[in-house]
mmCIF file of the N, C-alpha and C atoms, coordinates in Angstrom:
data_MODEL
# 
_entry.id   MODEL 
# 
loop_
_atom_site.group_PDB 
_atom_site.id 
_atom_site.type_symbol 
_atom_site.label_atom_id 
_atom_site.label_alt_id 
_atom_site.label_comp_id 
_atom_site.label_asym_id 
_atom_site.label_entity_id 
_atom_site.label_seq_id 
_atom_site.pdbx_PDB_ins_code 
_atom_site.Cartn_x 
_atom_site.Cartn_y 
_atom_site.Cartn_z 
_atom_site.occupancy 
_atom_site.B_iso_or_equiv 
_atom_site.pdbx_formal_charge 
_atom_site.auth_seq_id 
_atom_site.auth_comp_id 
_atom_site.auth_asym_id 
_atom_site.auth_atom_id 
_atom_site.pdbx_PDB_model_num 
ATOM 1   N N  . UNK A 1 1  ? 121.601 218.425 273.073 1.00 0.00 ? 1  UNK A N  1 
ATOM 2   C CA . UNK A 1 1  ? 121.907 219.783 273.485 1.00 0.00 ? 1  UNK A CA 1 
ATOM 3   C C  . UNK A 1 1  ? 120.727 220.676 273.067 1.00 0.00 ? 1  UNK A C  1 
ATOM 4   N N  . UNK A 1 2  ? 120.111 221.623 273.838 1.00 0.00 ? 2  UNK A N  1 
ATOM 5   C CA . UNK A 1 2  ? 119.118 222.660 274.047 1.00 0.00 ? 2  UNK A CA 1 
ATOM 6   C C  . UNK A 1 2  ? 119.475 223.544 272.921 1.00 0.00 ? 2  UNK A C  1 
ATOM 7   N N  . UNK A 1 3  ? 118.343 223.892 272.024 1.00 0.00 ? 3  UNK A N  1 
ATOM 8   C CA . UNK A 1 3  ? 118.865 224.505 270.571 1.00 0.00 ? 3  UNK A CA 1 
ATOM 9   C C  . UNK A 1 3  ? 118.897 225.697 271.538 1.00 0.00 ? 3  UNK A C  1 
ATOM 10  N N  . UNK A 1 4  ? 119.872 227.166 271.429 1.00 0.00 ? 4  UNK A N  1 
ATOM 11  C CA . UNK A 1 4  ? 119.667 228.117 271.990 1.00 0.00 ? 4  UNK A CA 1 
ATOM 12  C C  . UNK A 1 4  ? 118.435 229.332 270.867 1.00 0.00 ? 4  UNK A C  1 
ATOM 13  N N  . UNK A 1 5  ? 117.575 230.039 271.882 1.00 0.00 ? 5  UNK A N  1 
ATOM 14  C CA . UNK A 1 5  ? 116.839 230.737 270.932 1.00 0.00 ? 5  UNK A CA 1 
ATOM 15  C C  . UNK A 1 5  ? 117.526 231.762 270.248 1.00 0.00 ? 5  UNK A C  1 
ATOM 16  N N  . UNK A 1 6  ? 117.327 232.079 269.140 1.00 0.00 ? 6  UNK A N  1 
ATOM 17  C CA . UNK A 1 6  ? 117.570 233.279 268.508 1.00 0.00 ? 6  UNK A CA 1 
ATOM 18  C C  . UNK A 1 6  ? 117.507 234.508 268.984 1.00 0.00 ? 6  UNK A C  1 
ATOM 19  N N  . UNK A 1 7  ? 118.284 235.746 268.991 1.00 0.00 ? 7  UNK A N  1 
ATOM 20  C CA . UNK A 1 7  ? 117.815 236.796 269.712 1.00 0.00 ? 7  UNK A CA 1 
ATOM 21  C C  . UNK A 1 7  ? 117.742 237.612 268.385 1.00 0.00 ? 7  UNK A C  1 
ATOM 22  N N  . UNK A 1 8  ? 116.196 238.588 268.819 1.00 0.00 ? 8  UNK A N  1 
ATOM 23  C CA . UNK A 1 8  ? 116.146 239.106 267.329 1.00 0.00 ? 8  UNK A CA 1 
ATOM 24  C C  . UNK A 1 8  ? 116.902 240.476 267.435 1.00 0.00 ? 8  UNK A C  1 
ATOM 25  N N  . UNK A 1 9  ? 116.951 240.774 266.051 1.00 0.00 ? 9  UNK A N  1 
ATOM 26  C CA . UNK A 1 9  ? 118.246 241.914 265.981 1.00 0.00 ? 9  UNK A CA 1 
ATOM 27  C C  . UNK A 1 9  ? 117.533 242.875 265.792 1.00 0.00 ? 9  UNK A C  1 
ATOM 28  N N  . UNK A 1 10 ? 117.778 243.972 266.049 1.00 0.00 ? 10 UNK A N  1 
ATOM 29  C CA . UNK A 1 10 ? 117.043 245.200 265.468 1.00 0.00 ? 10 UNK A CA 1 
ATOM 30  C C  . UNK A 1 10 ? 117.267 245.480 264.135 1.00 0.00 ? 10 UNK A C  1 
ATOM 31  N N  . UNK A 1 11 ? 116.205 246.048 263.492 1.00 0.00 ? 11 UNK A N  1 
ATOM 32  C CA . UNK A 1 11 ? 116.491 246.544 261.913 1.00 0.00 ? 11 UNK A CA 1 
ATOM 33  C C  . UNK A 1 11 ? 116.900 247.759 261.492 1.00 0.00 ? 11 UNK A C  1 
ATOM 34  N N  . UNK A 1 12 ? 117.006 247.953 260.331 1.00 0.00 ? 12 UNK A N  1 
ATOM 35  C CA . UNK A 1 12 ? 118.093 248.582 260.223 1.00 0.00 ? 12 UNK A CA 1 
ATOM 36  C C  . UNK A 1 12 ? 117.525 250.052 260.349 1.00 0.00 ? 12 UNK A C  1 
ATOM 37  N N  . UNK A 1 13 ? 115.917 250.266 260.281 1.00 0.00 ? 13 UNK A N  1 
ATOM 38  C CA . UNK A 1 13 ? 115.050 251.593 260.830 1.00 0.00 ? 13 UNK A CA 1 
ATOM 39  C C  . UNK A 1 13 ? 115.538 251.549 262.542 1.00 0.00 ? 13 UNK A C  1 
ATOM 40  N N  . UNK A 1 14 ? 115.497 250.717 262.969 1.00 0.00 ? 14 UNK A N  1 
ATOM 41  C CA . UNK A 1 14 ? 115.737 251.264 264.608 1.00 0.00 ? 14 UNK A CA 1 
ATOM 42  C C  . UNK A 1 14 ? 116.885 251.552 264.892 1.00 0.00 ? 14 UNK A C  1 
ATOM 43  N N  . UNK A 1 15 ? 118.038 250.585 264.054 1.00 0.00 ? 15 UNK A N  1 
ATOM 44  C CA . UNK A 1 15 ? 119.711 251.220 264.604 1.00 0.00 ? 15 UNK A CA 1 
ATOM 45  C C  . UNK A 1 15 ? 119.300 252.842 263.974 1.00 0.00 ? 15 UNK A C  1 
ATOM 46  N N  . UNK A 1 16 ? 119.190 252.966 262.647 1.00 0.00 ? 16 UNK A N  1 
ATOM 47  C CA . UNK A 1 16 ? 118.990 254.329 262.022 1.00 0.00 ? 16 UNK A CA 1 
ATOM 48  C C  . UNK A 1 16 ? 118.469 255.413 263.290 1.00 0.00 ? 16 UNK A C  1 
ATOM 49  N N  . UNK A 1 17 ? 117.976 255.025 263.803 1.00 0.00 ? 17 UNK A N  1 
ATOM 50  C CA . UNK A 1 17 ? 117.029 255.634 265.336 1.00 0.00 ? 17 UNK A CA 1 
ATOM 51  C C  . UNK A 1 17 ? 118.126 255.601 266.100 1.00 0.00 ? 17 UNK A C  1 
ATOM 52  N N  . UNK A 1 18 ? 118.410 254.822 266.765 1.00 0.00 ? 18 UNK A N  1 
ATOM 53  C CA . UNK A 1 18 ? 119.201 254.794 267.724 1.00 0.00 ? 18 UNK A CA 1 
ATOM 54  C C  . UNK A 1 18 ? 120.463 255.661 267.516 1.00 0.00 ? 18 UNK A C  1 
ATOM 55  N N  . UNK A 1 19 ? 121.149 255.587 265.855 1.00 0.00 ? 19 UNK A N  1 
ATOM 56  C CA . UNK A 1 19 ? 122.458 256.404 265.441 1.00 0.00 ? 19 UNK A CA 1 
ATOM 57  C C  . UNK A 1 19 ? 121.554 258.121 265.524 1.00 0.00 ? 19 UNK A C  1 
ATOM 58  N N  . UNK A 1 20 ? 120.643 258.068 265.040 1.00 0.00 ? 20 UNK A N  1 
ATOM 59  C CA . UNK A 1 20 ? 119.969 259.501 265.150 1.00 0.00 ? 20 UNK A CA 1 
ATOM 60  C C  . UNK A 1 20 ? 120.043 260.059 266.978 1.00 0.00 ? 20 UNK A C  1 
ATOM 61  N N  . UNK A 1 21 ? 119.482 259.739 267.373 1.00 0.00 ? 21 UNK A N  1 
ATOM 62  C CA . UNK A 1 21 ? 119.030 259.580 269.273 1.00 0.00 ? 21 UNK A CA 1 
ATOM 63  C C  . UNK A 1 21 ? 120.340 259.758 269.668 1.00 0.00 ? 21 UNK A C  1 
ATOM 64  N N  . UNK A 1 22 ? 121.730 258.983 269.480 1.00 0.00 ? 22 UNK A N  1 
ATOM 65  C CA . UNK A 1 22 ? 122.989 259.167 270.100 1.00 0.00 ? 22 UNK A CA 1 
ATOM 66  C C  . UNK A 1 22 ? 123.904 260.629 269.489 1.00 0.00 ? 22 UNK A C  1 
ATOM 67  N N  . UNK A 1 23 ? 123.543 260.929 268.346 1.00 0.00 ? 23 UNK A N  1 
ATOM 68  C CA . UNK A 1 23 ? 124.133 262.166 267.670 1.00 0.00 ? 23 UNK A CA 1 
ATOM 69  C C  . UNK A 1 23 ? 123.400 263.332 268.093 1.00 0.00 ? 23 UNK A C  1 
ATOM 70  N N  . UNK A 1 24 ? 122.145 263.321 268.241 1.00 0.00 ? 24 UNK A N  1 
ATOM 71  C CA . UNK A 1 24 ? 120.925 264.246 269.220 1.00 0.00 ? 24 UNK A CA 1 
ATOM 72  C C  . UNK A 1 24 ? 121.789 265.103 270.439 1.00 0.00 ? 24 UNK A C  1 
ATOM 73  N N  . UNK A 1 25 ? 122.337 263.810 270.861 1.00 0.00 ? 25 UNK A N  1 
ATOM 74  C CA . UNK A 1 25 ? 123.054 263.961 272.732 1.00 0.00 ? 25 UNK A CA 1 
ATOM 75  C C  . UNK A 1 25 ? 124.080 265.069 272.664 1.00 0.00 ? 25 UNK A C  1 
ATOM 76  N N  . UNK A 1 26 ? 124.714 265.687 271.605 1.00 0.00 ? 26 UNK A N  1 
ATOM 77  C CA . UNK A 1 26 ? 125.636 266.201 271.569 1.00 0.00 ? 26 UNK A CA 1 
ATOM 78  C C  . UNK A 1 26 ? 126.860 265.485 271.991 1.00 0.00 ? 26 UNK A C  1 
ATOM 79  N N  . UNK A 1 27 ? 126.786 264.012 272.212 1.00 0.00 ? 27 UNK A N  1 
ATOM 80  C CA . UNK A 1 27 ? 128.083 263.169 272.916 1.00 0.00 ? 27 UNK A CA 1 
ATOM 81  C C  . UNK A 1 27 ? 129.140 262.598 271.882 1.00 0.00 ? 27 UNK A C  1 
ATOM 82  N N  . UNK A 1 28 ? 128.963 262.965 270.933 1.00 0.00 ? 28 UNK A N  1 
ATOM 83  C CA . UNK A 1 28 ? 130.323 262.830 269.764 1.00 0.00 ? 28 UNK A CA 1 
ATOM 84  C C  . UNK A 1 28 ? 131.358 263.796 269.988 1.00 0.00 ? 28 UNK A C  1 
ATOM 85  N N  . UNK A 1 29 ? 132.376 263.549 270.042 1.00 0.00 ? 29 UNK A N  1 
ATOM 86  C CA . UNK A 1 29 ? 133.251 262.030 269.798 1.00 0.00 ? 29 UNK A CA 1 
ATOM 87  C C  . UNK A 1 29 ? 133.158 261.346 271.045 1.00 0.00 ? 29 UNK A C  1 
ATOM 88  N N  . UNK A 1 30 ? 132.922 261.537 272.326 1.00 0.00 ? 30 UNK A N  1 
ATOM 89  C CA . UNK A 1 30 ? 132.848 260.990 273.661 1.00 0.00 ? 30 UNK A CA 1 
ATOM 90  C C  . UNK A 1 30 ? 132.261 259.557 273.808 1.00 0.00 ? 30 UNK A C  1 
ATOM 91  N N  . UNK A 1 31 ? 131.386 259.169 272.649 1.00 0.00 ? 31 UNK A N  1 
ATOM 92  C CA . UNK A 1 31 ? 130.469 258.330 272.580 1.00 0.00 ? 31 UNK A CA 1 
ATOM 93  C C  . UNK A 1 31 ? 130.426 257.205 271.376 1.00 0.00 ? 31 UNK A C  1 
ATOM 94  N N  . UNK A 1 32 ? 131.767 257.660 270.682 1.00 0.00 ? 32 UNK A N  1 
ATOM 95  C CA . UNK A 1 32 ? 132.726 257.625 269.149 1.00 0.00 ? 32 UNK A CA 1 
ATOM 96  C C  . UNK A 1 32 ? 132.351 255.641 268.972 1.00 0.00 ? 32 UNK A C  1 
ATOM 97  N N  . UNK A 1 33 ? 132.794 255.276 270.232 1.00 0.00 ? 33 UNK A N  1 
ATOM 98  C CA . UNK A 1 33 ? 132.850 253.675 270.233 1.00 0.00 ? 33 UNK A CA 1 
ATOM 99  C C  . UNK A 1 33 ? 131.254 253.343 269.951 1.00 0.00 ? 33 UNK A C  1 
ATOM 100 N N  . UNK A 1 34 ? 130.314 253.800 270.484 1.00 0.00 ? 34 UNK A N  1 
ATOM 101 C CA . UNK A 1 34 ? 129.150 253.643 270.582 1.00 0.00 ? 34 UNK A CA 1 
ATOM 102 C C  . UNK A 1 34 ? 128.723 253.612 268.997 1.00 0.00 ? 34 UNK A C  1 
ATOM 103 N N  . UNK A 1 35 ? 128.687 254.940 268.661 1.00 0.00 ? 35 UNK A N  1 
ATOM 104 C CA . UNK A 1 35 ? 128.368 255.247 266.801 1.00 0.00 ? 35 UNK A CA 1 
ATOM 105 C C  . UNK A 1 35 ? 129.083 254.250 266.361 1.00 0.00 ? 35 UNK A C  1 
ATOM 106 N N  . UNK A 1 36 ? 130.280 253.584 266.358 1.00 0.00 ? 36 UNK A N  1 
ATOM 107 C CA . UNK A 1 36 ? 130.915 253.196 265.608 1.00 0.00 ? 36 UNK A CA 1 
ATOM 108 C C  . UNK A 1 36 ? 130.204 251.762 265.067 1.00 0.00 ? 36 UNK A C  1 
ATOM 109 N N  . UNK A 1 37 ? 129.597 251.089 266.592 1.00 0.00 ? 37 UNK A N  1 
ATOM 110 C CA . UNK A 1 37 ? 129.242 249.872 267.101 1.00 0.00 ? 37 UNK A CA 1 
ATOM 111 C C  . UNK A 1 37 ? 127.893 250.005 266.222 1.00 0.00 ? 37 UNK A C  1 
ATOM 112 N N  . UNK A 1 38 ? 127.093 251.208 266.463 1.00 0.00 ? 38 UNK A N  1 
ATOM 113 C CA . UNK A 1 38 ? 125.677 251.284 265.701 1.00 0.00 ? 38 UNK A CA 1 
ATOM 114 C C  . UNK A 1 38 ? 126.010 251.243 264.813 1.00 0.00 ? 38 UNK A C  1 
ATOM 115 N N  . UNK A 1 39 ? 126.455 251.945 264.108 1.00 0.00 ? 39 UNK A N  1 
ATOM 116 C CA . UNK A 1 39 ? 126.600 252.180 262.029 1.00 0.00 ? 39 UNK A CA 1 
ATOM 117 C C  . UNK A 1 39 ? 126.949 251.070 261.407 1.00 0.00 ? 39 UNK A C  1 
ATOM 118 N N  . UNK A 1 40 ? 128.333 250.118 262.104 1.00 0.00 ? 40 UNK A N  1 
ATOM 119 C CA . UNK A 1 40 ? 128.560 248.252 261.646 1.00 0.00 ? 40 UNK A CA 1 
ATOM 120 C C  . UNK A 1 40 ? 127.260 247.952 261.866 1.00 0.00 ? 40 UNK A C  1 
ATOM 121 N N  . UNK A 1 41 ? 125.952 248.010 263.065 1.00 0.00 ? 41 UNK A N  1 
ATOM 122 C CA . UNK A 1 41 ? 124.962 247.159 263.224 1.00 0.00 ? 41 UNK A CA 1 
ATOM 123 C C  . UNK A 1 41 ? 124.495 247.479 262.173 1.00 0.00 ? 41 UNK A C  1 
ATOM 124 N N  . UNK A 1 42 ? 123.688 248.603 261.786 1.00 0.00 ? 42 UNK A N  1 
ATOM 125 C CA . UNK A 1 42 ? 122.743 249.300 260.819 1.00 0.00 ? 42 UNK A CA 1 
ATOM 126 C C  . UNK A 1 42 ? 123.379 248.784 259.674 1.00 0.00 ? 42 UNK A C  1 
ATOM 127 N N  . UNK A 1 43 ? 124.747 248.649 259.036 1.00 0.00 ? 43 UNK A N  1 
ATOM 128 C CA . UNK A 1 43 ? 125.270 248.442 258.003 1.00 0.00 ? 43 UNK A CA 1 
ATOM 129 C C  . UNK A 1 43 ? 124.583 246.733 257.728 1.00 0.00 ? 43 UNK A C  1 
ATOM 130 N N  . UNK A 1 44 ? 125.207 246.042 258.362 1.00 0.00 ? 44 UNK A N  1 
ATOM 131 C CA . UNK A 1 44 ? 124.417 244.577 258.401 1.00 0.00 ? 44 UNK A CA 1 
ATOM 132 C C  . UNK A 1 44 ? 123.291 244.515 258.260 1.00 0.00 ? 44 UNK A C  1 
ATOM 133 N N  . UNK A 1 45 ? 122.709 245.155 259.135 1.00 0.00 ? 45 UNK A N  1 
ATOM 134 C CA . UNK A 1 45 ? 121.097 244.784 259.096 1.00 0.00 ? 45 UNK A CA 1 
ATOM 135 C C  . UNK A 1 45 ? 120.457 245.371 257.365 1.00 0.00 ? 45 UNK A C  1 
ATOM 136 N N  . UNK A 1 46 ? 121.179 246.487 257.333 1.00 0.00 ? 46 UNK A N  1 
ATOM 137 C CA . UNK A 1 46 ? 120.372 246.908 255.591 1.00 0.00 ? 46 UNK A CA 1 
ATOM 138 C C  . UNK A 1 46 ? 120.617 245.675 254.800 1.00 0.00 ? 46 UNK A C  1 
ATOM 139 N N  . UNK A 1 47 ? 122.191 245.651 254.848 1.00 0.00 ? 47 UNK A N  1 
ATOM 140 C CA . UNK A 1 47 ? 122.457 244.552 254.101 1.00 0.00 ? 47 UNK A CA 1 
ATOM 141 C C  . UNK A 1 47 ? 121.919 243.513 254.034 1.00 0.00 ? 47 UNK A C  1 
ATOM 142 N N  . UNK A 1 48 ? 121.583 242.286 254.745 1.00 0.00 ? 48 UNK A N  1 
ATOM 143 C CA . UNK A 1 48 ? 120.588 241.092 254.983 1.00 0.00 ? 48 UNK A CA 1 
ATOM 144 C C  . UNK A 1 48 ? 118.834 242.144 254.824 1.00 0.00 ? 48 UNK A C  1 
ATOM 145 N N  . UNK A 1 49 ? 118.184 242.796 255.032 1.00 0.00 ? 49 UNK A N  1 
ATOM 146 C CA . UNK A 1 49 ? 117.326 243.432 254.583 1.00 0.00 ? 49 UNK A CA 1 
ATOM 147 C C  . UNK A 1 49 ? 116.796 243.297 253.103 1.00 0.00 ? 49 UNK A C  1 
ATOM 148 N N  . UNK A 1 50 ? 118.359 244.215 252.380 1.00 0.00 ? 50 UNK A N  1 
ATOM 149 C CA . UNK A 1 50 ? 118.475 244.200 250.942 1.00 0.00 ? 50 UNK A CA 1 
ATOM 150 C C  . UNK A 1 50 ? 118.122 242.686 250.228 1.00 0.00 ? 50 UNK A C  1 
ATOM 151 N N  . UNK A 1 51 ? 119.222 241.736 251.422 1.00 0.00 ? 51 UNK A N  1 
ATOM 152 C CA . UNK A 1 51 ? 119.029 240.386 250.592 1.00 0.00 ? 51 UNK A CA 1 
ATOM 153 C C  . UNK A 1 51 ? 117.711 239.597 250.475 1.00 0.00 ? 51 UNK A C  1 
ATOM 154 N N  . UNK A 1 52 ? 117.375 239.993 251.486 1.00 0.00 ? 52 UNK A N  1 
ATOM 155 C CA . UNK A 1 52 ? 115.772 239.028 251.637 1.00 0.00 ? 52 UNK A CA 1 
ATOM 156 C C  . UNK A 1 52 ? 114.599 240.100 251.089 1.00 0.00 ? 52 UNK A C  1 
ATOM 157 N N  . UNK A 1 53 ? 114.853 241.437 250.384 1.00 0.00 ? 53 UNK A N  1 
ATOM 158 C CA . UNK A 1 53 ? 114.057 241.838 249.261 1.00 0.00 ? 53 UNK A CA 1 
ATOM 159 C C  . UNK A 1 53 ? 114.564 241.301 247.902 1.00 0.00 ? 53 UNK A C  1 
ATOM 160 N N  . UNK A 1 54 ? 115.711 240.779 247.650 1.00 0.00 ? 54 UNK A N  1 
ATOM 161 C CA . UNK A 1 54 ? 116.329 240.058 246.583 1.00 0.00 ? 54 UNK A CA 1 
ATOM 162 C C  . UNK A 1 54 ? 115.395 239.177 246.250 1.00 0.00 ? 54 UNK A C  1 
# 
């Protein structure tokens, strides 16, 4: 079986961007699912970040 490639994730500076850029829009709460989806990403990504400065 074909190893599948990795898709790389964004870090936790670009979700930080991206949560900045979507709050910009004035589209909160309209867009509520969206933030919600970024801030879990950004949360992970610091986290594994943090670990591999460990």
């Amino acid at each position: 079986m074909p190893e599948t490639p990795e898709v790389p994730r964004p870090t936790a500076a670009e979700l930080n961007q991206q949560i900045r850029e979507l709050a910009a829009t004035g589209r909160l709460p309209a867009a509520g699912a969206e933030y919600q989806r970024l801030v879990v990403a950004w949360a992970e990504a610091l986290r594994a970040e943090q670990e591999l400065a460990a």
